[in-house]
N, C-alpha and C positions, 0 to 999 in steps of 0.2 A: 188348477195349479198355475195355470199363464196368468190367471186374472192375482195370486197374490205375489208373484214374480214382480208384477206391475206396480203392487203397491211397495214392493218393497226398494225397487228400482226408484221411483218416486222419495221417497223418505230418507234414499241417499245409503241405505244400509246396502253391504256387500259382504255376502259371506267368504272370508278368506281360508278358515280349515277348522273343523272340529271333530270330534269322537267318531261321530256317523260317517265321514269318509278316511276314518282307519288309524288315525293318531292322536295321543292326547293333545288337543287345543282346544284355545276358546278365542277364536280370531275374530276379529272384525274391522273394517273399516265404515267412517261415515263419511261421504261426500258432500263435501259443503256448497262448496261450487266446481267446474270443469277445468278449476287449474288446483285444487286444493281439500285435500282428507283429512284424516284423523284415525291413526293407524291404534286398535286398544290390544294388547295384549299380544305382544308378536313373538310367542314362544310353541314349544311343538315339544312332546315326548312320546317315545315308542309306546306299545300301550303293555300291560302288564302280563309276565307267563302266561297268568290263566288264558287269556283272549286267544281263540283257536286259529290262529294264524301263525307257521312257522317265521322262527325268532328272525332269519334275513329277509322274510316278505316283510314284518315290520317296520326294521330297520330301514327298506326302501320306501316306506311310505311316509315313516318319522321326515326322512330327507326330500319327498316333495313335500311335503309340508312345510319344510322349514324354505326350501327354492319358493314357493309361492306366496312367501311369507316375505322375502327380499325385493322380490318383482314388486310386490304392494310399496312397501316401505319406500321402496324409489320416487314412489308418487305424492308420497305424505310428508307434509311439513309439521305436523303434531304427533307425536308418539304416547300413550297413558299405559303405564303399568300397575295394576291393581295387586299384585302382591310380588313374590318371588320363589314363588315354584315354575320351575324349569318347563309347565305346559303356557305358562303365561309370559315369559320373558327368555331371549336367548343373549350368551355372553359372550362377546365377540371371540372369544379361544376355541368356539365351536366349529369346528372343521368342516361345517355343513354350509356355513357361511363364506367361504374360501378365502378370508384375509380381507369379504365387505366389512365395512362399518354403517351397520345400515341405521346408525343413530346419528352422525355424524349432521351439524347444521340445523337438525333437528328442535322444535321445543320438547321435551321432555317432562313429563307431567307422570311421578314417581311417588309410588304408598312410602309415604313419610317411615326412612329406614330407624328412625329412635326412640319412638314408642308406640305402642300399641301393637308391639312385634315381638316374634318368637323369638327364642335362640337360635335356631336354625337360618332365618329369614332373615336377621340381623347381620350373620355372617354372608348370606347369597348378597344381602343387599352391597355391603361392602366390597364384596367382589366384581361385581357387576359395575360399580362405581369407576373402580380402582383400573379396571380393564377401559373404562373409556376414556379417564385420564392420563392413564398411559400413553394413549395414542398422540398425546400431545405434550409429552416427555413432565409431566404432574403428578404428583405425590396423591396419593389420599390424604396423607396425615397433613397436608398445607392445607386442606379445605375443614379440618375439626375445629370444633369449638366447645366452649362448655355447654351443656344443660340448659335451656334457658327456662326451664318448666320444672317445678317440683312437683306438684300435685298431679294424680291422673285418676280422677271415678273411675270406679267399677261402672262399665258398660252393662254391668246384670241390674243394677237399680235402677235403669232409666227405661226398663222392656216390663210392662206389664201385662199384656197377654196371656207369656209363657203361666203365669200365678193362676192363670181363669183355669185352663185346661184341667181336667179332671186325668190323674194318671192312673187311678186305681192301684192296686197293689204293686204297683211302679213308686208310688210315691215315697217311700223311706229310703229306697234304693238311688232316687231323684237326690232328694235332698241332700245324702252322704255325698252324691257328685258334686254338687252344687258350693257347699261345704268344702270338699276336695280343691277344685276350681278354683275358690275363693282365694285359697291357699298359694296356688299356684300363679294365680296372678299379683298377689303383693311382693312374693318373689322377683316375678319380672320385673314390677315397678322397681323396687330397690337396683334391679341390674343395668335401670334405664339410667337412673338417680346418677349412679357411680364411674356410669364410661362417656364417652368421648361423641358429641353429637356430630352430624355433619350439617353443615351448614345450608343455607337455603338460596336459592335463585345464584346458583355457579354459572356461568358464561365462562364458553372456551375461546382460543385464538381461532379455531375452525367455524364460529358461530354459533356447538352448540349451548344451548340451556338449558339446564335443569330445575326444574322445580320440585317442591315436596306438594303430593298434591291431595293428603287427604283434606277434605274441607272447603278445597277451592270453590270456587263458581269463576265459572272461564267465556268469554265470549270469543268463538272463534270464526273467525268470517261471519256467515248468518247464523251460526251453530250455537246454542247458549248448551253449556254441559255443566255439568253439577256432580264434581268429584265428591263422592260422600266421605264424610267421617266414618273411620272402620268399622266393621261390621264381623261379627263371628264365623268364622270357616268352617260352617256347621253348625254343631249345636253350642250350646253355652259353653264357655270358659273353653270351646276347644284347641286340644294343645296344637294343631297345626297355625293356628293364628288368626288375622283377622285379611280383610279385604277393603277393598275401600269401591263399592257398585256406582253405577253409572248413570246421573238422570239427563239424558239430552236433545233438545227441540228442536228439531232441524228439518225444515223444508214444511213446517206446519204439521208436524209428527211429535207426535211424542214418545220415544224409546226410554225404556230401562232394559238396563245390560246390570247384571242380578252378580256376574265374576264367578266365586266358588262361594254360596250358600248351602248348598247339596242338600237343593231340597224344594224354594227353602225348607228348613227344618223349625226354626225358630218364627214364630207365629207371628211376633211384631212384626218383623218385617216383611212379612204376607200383607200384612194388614196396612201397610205406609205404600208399600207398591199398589193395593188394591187401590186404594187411597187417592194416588196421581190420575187415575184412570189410563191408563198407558195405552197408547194407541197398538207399539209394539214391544215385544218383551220377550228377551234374549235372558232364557233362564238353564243354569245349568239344573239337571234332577238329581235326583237321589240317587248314591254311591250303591245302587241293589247286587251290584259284584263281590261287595263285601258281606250282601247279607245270608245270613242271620249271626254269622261270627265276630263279625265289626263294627257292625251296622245292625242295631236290632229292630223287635217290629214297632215299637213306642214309636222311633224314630222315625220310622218308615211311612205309618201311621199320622202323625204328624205331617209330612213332606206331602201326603196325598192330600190330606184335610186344605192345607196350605194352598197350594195348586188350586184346588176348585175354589178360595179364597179370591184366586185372583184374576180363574174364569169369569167368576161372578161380577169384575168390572168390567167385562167383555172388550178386551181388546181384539182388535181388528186380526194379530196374528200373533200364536207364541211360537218361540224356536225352543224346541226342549230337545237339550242336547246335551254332550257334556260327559259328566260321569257316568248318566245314565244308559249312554251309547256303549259303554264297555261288558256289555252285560248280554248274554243269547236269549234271557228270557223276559229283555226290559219290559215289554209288551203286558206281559202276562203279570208283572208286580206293578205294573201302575194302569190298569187294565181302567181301573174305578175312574182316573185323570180323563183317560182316552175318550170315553163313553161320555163322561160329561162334559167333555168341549163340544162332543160331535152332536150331544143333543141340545145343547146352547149354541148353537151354529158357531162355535171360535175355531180359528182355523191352528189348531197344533200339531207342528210338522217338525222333523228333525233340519239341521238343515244344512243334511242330505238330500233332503225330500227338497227344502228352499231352492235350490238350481239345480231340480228334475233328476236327481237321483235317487238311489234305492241305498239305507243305509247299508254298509259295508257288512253289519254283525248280520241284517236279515238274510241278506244273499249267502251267507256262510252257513247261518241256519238252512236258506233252501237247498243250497247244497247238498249238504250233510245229509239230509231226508231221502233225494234224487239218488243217489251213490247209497243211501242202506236201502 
């Protein structure tokens, strides 16, 4: 474990907070050089009922999470937010933050809030906005603009894969989703079409700036990162939205940070990641807390297939964490993953396990065995 500690200190990655020490996140920073990071993702959520930890040990863990999340931010002159769920982003009215503005000065590198977004995420984004120009006595509505894009492809015509898979008596039930989906996203389109964009590359009086960053490619000090174009949060057309993952080469490393795919689930982008040949690969897994009532086994099914996809490029280390941390029996639903990294010598560790600890859910499992 020291020796991938080593590799990981080397390639400039630092784990900041994820699922496996007790709150929802997917934190990270990447250090470029010794005066200068790259803060992704700097949001923190309690984790859900189900998780067998009483609701105020939560609560106190959500909030080092979120302290260890400001500590970082102090040090980082880049910030990227990949979508706008509250484990990936926090908004400065958050009490956890005590009146920091830990984006302040900042560059900002922000999932493009006017299409390829939900309704939900549309409003978080807006909010999130509005709270940071506030601090500098600024409107939201001075920064709109119109539409400057009409057209927007279906993201499901350009993924081929997901067609190869055989779903067996899955497949009608598929398709009516598919169909569903369809439906559901020319809706959005139209609600993109008709409201109020916000505008791009905003600079404040305090320095900072923001940018829209699905699509980018960014050179940051020695850092080349590669803001993707959205990507689904989950499986096809799902309604939570999209995400925008991470490819960036730093220190002679090559990382992918995967956001929320949960899974992956969706094959092409198993198959593009495997693709890169990723040195390291910060993958959130599969949501198995949900399963089989949310989360069925096709899906699940899938997320495994996918995984050993991307063993099969043999990176050096994956961090598999994430949704799959919220779960007492993750072990035991991706048991198939486990077994075939360890027999492909790939090092897949939570990470937890990353800075030599025990994930939080296992010790509450041992627990609970030791006490019956």
């Amino acid at each position: 474990m020291d020796m991938l500690r080593e590799i990981l200190l080397d390639a400039g990655l630092e784990i900041i907070w994820f699922d496996s020490l007790g709150a929802k996140s997917s934190c990270i920073a990447i250090h470029v050089d010794w005066n200068n990071c790259i803060l992704i993702d700097p949001g923190a959520a309690a984790m859900q009922p189900s998780y067998p930890l009483p609701r105020e040990e939560k609560i106190i863990l959500r909030r080092k999470a979120v302290y260890r999340i400001r500590s970082v931010a102090r040090r980082c002159s880049t910030i990227i937010i990949t979508h706008y769920h509250y484990d990936h982003h926090i908004l400065l009215s958050d009490r956890d933050l005590e009146n920091e503005n830990i984006y302040a000065g900042k560059k900002l590198y922000i999932k493009d809030p006017n299409k390829y977004i939900n309704y939900s995420q549309w409003r978080r984004s807006r909010l999130f906005l509005e709270q940071i120009l506030n601090t500098q006595g600024l409107r939201l509505d001075d920064f709109y603009v119109k539409p400057w894009q009409k057209k927007f492809p279906d993201p499901v015509d350009d993924l081929r894969y997901i067609h190869e898979r055989n779903y067996g008596d899955y497949m009608a039930r598929r398709r009516e989703l598919l169909l569903k989906g369809k439906k559901w996203f020319h809706k959005l389109v139209d609600y993109w079409r008709k409201n109020p964009w916000i505008r791009d590359n905003i600079v404040l009086p305090d320095n900072t700036r923001i940018f829209l960053g699905d699509g980018r490619k960014v050179q940051m000090g020695g850092a080349y990162v590669e803001i993707y174009p959205p990507w689904f949060h989950g499986v096809e057309y799902d309604k939570t939205g999209w995400v925008t993952p991470l490819y960036i080469v730093n220190r002679g490393y090559k990382i992918f940070y995967t956001s929320d795919l949960m899974g992956p689930i969706i094959e092409d982008y198993a198959y593009h990641i495997s693709d890169l040949s990723p040195d390291l690969v910060i993958v959130d897994g599969p949501p198995t807390y949900l399963y089989p009532y949310m989360f069925n086994k096709i899906n699940l099914d899938r997320a495994i297939d996918n995984m050993i996809k991307i063993i099969d490029s043999k990176p050096e280390i994956i961090i598999y964490d994430h949704h799959l941390l919220r779960d007492a029996n993750w072990r035991k639903h991706v048991k198939k993953v486990i077994d075939y990294a360890k027999a492909n010598k790939v090092a897949l560790i939570t990470a937890a396990e990353a800075i030599g600890e025990k994930p939080l859910i296992d010790k509450i499992v041992e627990q609970k065995h030791i006490s019956d």
